[in-house]
C-alpha positions in Angstrom: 48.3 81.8 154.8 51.7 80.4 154.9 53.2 78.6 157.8 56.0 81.1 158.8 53.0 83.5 158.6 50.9 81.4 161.2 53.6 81.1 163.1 54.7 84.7 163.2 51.2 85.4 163.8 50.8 83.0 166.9 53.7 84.0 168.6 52.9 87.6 168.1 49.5 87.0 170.0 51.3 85.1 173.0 53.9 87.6 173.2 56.4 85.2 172.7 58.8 86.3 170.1 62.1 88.6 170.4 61.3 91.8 168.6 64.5 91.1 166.0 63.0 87.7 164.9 59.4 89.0 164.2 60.3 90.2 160.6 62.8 87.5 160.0 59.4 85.0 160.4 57.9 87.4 158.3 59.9 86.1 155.6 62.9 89.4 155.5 65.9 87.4 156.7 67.0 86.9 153.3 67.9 90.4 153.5 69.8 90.4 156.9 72.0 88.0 155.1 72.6 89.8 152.2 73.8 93.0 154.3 71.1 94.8 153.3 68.7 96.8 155.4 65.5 95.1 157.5 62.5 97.1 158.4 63.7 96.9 162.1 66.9 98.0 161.5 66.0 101.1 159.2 63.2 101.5 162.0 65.8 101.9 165.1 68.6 103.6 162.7 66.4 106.2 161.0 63.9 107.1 163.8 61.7 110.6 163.5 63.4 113.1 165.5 62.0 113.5 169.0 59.7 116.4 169.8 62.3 117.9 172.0 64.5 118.5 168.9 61.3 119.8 166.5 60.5 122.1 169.5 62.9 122.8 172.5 60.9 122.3 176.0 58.5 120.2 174.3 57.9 116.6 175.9 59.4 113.6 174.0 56.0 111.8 174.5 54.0 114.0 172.1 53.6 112.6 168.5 55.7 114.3 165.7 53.7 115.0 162.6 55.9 116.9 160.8 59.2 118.1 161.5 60.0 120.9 159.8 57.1 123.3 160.4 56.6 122.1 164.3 53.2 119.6 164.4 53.1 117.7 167.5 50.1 116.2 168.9 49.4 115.1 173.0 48.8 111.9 173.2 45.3 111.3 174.7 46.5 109.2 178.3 49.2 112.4 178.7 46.1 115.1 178.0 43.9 113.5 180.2 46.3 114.0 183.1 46.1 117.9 183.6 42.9 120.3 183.8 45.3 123.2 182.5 47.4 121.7 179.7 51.0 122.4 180.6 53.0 124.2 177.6 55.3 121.1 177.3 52.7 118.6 176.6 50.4 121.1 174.6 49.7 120.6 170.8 51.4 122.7 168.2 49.9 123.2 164.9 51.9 125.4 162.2 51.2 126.1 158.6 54.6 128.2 158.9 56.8 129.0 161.4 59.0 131.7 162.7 62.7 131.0 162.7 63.9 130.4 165.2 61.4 131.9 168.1 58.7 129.1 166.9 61.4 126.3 167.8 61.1 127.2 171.5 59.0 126.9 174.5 60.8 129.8 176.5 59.2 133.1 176.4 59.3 135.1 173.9 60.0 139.4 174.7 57.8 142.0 174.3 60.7 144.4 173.5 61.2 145.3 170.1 57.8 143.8 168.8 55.5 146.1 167.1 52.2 145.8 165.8 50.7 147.8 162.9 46.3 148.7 162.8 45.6 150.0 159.6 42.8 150.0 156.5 39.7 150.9 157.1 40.1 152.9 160.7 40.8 156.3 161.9 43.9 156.9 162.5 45.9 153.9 161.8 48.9 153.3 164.6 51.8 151.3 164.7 51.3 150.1 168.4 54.7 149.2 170.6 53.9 145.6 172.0 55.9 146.3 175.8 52.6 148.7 175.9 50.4 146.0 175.9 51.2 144.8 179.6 50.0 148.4 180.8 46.6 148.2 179.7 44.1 146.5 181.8 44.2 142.5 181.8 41.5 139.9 180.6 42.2 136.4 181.5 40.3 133.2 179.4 40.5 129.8 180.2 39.5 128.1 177.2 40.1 125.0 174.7 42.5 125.5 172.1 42.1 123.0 169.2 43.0 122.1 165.3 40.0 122.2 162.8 41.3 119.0 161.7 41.4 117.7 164.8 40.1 113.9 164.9 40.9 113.6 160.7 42.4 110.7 161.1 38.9 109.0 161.8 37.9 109.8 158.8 39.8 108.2 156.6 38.8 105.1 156.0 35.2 106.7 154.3 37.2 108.7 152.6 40.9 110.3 151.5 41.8 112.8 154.2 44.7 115.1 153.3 46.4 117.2 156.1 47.7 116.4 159.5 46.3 112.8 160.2 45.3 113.8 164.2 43.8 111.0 166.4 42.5 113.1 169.7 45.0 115.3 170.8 45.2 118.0 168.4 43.8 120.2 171.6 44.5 121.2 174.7 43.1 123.6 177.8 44.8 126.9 178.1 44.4 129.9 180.0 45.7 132.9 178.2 46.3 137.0 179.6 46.3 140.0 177.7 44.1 142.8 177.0 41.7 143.2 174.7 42.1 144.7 171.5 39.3 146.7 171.7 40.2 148.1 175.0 43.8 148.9 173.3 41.9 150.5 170.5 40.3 152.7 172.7 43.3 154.1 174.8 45.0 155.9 172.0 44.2 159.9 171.6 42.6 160.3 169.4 41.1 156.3 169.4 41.8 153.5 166.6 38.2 153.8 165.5 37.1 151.2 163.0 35.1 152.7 160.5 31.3 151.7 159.5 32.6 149.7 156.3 35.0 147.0 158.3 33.3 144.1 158.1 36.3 142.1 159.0 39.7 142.1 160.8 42.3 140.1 158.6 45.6 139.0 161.0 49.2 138.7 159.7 51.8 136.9 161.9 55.7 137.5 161.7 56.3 134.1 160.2 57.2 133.4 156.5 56.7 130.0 154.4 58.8 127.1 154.2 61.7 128.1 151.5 61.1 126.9 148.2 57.2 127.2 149.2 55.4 128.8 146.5 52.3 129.1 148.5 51.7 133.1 149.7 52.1 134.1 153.1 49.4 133.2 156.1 46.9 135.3 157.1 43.2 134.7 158.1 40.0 137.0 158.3 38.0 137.2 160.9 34.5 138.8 161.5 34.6 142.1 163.3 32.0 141.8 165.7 33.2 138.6 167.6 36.7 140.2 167.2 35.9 143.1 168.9 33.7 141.4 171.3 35.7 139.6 172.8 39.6 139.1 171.6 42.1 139.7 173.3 46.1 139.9 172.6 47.6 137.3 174.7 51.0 137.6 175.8 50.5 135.3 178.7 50.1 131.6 178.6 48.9 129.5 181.9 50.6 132.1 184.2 53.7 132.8 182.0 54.8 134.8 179.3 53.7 133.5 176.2 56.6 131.2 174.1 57.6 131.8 171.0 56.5 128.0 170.3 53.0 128.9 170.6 52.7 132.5 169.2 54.8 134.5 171.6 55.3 137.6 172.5 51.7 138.2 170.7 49.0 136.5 169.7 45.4 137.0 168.8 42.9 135.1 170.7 39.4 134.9 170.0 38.0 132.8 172.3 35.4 129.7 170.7 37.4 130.0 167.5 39.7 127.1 166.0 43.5 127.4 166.8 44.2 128.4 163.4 42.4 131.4 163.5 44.1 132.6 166.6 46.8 134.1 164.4 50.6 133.0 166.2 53.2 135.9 166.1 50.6 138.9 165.5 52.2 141.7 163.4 49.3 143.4 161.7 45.8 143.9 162.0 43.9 144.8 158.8 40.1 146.1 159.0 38.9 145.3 155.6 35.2 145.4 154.0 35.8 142.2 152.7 37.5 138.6 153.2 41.1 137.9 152.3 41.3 136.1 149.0 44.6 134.8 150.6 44.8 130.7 150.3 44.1 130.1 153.8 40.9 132.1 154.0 39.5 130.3 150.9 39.4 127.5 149.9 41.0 126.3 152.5 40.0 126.3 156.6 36.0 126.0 154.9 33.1 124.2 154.8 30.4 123.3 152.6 27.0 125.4 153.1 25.1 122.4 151.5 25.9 119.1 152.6 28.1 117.0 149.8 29.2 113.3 149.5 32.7 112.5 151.3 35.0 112.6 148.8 33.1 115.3 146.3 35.2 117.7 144.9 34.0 121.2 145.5 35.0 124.9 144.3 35.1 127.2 146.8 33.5 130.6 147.0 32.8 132.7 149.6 28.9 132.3 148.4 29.0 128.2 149.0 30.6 128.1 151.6 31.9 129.2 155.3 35.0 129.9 157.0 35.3 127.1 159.4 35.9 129.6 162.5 33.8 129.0 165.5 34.5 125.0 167.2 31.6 123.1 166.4 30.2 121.0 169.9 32.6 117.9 170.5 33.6 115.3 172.9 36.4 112.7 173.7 36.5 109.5 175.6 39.4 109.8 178.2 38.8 106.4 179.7 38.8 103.5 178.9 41.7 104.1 176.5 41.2 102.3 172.1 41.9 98.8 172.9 42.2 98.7 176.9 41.3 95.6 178.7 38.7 96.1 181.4 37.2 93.5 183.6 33.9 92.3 183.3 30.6 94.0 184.8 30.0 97.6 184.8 32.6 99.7 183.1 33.6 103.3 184.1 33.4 106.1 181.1 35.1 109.4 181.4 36.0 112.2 179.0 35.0 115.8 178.2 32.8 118.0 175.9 33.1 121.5 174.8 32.2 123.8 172.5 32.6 127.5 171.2 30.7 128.9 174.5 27.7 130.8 172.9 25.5 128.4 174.6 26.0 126.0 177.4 26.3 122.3 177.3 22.9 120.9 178.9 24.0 116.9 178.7 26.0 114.7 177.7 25.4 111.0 176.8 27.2 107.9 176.0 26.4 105.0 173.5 27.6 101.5 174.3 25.8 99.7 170.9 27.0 101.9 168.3 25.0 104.7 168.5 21.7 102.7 169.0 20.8 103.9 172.2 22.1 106.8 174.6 22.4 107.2 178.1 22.5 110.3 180.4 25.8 110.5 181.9 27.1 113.0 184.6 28.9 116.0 184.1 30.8 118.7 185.6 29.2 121.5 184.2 32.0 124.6 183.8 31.4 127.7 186.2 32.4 129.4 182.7 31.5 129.0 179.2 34.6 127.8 176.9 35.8 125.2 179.1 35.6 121.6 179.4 33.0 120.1 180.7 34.0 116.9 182.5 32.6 113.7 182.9 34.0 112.3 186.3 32.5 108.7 186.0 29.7 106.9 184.0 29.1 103.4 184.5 27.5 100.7 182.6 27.0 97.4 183.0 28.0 94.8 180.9 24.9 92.7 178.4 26.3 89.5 179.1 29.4 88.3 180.8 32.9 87.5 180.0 36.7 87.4 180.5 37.5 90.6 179.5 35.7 94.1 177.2 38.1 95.7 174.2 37.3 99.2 174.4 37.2 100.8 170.7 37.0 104.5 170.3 34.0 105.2 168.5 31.4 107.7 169.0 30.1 110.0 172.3 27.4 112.9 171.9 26.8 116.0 173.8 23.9 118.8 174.0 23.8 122.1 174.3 21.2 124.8 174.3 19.8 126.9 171.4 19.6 124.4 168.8 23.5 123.6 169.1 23.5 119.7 168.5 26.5 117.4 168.2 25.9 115.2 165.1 27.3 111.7 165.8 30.5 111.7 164.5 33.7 108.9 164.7 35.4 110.5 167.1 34.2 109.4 170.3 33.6 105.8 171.8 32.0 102.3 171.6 32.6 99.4 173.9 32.4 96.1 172.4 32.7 93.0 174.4 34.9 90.0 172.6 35.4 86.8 173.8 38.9 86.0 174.7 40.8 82.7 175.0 43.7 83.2 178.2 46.0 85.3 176.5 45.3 85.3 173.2 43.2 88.4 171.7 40.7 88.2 168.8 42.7 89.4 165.9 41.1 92.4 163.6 42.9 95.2 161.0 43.0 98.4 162.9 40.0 100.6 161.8 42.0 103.2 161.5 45.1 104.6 160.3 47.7 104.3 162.8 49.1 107.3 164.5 52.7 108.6 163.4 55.1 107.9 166.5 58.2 108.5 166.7 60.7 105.2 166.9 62.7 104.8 169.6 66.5 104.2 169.2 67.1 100.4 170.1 68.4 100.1 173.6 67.0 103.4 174.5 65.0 103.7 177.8 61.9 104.3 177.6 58.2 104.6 179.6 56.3 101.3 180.1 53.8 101.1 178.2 50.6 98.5 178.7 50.1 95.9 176.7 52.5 94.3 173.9 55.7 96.1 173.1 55.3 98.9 170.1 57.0 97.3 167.6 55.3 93.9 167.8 52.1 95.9 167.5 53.3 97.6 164.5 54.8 94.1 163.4 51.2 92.6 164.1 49.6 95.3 161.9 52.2 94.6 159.1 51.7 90.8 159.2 47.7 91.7 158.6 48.2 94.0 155.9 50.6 91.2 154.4 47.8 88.8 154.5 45.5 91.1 152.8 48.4 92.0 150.0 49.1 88.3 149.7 53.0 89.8 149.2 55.3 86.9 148.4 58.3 86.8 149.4 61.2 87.1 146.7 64.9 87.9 146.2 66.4 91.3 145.7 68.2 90.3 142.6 66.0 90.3 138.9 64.2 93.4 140.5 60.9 94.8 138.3 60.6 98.3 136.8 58.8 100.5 138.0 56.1 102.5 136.0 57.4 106.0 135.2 55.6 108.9 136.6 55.9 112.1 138.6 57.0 110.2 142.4 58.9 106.9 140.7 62.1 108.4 142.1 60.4 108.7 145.4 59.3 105.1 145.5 62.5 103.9 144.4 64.4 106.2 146.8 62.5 105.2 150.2 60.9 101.7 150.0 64.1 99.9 148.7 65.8 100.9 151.1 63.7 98.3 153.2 61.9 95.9 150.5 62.7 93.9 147.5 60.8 96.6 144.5 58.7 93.4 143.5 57.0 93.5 147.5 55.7 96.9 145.6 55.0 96.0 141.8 52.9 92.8 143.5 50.7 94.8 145.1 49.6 96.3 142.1 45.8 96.7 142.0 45.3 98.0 145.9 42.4 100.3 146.4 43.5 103.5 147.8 43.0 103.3 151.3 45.1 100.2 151.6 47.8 102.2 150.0 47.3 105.0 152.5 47.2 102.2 155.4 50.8 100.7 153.9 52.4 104.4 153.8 51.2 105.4 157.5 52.6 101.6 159.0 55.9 102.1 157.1 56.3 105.8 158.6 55.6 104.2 161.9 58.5 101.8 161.1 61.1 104.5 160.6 60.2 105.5 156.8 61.3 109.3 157.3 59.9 111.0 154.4 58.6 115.0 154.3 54.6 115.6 154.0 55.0 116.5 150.5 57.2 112.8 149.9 54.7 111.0 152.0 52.0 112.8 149.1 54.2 111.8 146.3 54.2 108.1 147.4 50.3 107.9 147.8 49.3 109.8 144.6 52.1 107.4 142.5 51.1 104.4 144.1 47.7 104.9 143.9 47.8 106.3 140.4 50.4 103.7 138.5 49.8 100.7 141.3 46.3 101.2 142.4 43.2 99.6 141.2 42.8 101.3 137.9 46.2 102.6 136.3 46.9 104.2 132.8 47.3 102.3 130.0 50.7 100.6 129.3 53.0 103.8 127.1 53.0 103.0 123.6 55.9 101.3 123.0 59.0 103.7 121.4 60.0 101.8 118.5 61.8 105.3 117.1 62.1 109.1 117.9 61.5 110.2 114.8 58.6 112.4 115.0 57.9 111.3 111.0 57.0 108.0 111.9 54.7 108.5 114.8 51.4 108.7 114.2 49.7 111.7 116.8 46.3 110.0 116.2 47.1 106.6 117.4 48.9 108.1 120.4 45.8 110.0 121.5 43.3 107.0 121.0 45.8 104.7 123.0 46.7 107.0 126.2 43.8 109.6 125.9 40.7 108.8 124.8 39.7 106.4 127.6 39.2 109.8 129.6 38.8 112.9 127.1 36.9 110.7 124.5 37.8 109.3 121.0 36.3 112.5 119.6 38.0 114.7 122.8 34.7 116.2 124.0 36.0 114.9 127.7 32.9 113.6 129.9 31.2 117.3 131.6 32.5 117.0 135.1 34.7 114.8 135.3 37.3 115.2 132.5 37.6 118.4 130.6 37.3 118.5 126.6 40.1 118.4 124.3 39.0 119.5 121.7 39.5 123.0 120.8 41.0 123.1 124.4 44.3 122.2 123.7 44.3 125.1 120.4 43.5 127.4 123.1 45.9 126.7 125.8 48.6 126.4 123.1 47.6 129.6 121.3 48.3 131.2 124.9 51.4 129.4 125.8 52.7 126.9 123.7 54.9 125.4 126.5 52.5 124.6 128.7 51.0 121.7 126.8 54.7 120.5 127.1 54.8 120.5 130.8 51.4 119.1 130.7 52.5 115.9 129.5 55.7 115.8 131.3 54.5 116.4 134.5 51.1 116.0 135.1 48.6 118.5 136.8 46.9 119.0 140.0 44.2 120.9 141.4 41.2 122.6 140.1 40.8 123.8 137.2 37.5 125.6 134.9 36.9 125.0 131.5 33.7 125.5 129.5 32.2 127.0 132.5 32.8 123.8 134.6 34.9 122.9 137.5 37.2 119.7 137.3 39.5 118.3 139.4 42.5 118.5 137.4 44.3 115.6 138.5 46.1 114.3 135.0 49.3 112.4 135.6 52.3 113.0 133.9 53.6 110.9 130.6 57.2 111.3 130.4 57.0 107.6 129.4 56.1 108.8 126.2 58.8 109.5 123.5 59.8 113.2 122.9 58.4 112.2 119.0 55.5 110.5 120.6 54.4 113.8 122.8 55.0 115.9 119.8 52.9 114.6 117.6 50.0 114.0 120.5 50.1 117.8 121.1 50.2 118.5 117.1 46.8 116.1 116.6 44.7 117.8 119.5 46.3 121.2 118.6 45.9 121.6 114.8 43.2 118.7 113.7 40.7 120.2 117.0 40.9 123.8 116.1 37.3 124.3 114.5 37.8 127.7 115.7 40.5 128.7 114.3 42.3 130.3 117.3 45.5 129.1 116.0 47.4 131.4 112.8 48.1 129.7 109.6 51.9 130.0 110.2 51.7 128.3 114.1 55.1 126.2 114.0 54.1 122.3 114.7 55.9 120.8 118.0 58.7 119.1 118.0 60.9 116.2 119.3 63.1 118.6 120.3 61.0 121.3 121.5 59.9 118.2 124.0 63.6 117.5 124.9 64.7 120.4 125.6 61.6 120.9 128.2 62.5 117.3 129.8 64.5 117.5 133.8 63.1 121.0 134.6 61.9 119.3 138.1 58.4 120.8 137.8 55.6 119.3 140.0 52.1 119.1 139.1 51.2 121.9 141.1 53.8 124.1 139.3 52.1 123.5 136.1 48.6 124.2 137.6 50.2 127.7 138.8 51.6 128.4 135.3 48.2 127.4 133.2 46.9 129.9 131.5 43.9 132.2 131.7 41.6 130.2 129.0 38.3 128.7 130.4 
């Protein structure tokens, strides 16, 4: 470690350092002096837009996620606060929003909205919503909560994609409305569903993101638990239901996942079978067999489940990740819950990693659905000293009727440290850090315990700068950066703030370091979109990470004559498809024969293959692959051309393509150069061959 390091390090620890000189110890005030952007200052000038703005009404505390579809989690010390979850602190999860009542926490009116029941029921109805406040009233106090709540605790096992939620991806909500069975029931002649409705699919009034490509949201739901006990809320906690949270209607089946509580209800569809929509498969599922973290998996409705009912949880609410406590015993509170069809019997807390559990008290809810709280739980320290570090870790609970919580990473473990006066034990969080928004330098803001943000997020930097064993170096003489689908995005956000060769020496980083350098820069200020922040992990990871594709074959000339299509494939190919393109089964698909076929059903879309890459799954040969293939625009129009003429014509032992099949060209690959396709558009556009 260098000496500026140390001594950035030190002072950090003591708490004795300006938050304007940390970085410049760091070794960045070469680029203060050149007039060129620090981290703190792009952090301060280019903060993520406060929650208020994403949402109107909504706290400034919670934790913006993403700012264009409305995610906003409640930070666990604000959640812990309030029995009923107040509608300006609660969580908001959207896959897609409606414009512009989902940008507000004011009610949304009943007047105007209509609902339509139709498929398999007699007489379908197109139901006025101002109705629905006539009809007798049901009233649920339950806990509303993301699937992917607690992801980001995963994510040091394995590669989490989605929302990276710490805790407060829930809340506790009391909604009002009737039930839709009881609205079924009051029309003349009644709504009846008929004996083949296996399942109620929900629509909402919202639309995708423009420029999505993805098809509108939509989830299926079983009958019975829908007609059991849903109801259409139009009421949150005492108030008409915002527009922020689903307003004027929404479906609400209590137990389920927030996601399946469809926001914005405009249709109700009583189907024999489950949507094939994206949402309802494969995503919001789980495995019916247990698989490794990490394994890819191709969903069907036969191998898997919807993930719809909660599964049996619990969260620590005190002592907060990293609180100081004083020595001896050590009060432990927090909450369990679970989809109500059974009751939570205990609750016990681990303070040695899971080794041992102890029966804790509980406040046992007077109704199922509800938290059940655990007021106090104290243990007493093994052996004494200065002062505990709580970490969160794991908490179980119990519940009837075979209803077990597995021990997962989401709940707590105390560990006791040693500390000398002032200064803490040093470690690399264990964890991705949370997304928080940045505040605008000079800005007031709530006290907060312990050292200031940004020298915690300078702390974390300074570690992972140790780890990367980054030099320090000038901005002038910059490195090249491999081409490939996301270079632009690299170059675009990180020099904004580093030197390029800060990234081209980090070259070799496993992935999660990557995904640990991309979540600290965010928390700096980096404002980049979901799908940037994607690009950034799957180039880095890909052209910077611990196992990149080979170096391009050097372009001597463009003339497709002198380029040998042979000596391309065995240089930038055959490491993954084979030197005889028979692929390895499972992992990467064959070649051979392949390519004839796909270019026999549309010659262009080997083209786009090679200049941007594909990703998702794909099936050929009656297997399932991953389909990640990065792009090779690298390559030489000449060089591409004659790639795709040696595994086209020399691998056709079938015979699928005609005598008279015109060879590729140079041009043919020019001309199909700056179309801006991404990997997934290439997926959508591969053709039918398997």
């Amino acid at each position: 470690m260098s000496d500026a390091l140390r001594t950035a390090l030190d002072q950090v620890r003591t708490r004795e350092v300006e938050r304007r000189d940390v970085l410049r110890m760091l070794g960045l005030g070469a680029a203060a002096s050149a007039g060129l952007p620090t981290l703190t200052q792009y952090a301060y000038a280019q903060d993520t837009a406060p929650a208020s703005s994403v949402i109107a009404g909504k706290s400034d505390d919670l934790i913006v996620h993403n700012d264009r579809t409305g995610v906003l989690e409640t930070p666990l010390e604000m959640l812990r606060e309030h029995r009923i979850t107040p509608k300006d602190l609660l969580y908001i999860r959207n896959n897609q929003i409606r414009e512009p009542e989902g940008r507000s926490t004011d009610g949304a009116s009943l007047t105007g909205w209509t609902i339509e029941l139709m498929g398999s029921v007699a007489f379908p109805r197109i139901v006025d919503a101002a109705t629905l406040a006539d009809l007798p009233q049901e009233e649920v106090t339950m806990v509303l909560q993301c699937s992917g709540n607690g992801r980001s605790f995963f994510a040091r096992s394995v590669r989490t994609r989605g929302t990276q939620w710490a805790h407060g991806g829930m809340g506790q909500v009391t909604f009002r409305g009737p039930k839709l069975s009881a609205l079924l029931e009051s029309f003349d002649p009644p709504v009846a569903p008929r004996d083949v409705a296996n399942f109620v699919t929900a629509e909402g009034a919202d639309q995708p993101p423009e420029g999505a490509s993805r098809p509108d949201f939509e989830h299926s739901l079983p009958i019975g638990d829908v007609m059991d006990g849903a109801i259409l809320a139009i009421e949150m906690n005492g108030e008409p239901l915002s527009g922020a949270h689903g307003g004027p209607v929404r479906l609400v089946v209590p137990g389920y996942y927030g996601t399946m509580n469809v926001k914005w209800l405009s249709r109700l569809r009583f189907e024999a079978a489950e949507s094939n929509n994206v949402n309802q498969i494969p995503r919001y599922r789980i495995p019916n067999d247990p698989i490794e973290p990490g394994t890819p998996i191709d969903y069907t409705h036969e191998n898997s489940t919807p993930n719809w009912r909660q599964r049996i949880k619990s969260t620590i609410f005190s002592p907060l990740n990293e609180a100081a406590v004083s020595a001896g015993s050590v009060e432990v509170t927090g909450v369990a819950w679970n989809d109500g069809v059974a009751p939570l019997t205990s609750v016990q807390i681990s303070t040695d990693n899971g080794a041992t559990w102890h029966a804790a008290e509980f406040d046992a809810p007077t109704r199922r659905l509800r938290l059940a709280r655990v007021p106090r739980h104290r243990r007493a320290a093994r052996r004494r000293a200065p002062h505990l570090v709580a970490r969160h870790r794991r908490a179980r609970a119990g519940a009837a009727h075979r209803r077990l919580h597995p021990v997962e990473p989401v709940g707590l473990r105390v560990e006791r440290r040693r500390l000398r006066r002032r200064r803490r034990q040093l470690t690399p969080p264990r964890h991705p850090p949370i997304r928080r928004r940045a505040a605008p330098c000079g800005s007031a803001t709530t006290p907060r315990k312990g050292p200031p943000s940004m020298l915690r997020t300078a702390l974390r930097t300074a570690l992972v700068a140790i780890a990367f064993s980054l030099p320090v170096a000038a901005f002038a003489q910059e490195p090249a950066l491999p081409d490939g689908p996301g270079v632009d995005v690299v170059y675009a956000k990180c020099q904004q703030c580093h030197p390029l060769s800060y990234v081209t020496n980090s070259a070799g980083l496993p992935d999660f370091l990557w995904a640990d350098t991309i979540s600290l820069m965010v928390q700096l200020g980096m404002q980049v979109t979901e799908e940037e922040e994607e690009q950034l992990y799957d180039y880095l990871t890909t052209y910077l990470g611990t196992e990149p594709p080979p170096e391009p074959a050097a372009q001597a000339t463009e003339t497709a004559e002198a380029v040998d299509g042979a000596a391309v494939y065995a240089t930038n190919c055959s490491s993954c498809h084979g030197a005889d393109g028979a692929g390895i089964p499972g992992a990467f698909p064959p070649v051979s024969q392949h390519a004839a076929d796909l270019a026999y059903a549309d010659r262009s879309y080997l083209v786009d293959l090679m200049l941007y890459g594909v990703n998702g799954a794909i099936r050929v040969g009656g297997m399932t692959y991953n389909g990640v293939m990065p792009a090779w625009p690298q390559l030489s129009d000449a060089e591409i051309a004659e790639l795709l003429n040696f595994v086209t014509l020399e691998w056709d032992e079938a015979g699928t393509l005609p005598p008279n099949f015109d060879a590729y060209t140079a041009e043919e690959v020019a001309a199909a150069r700056g179309q801006g396709l991404t990997a997934a558009d290439v997926l959508e556009r591969r053709p039918d061959v398997r």
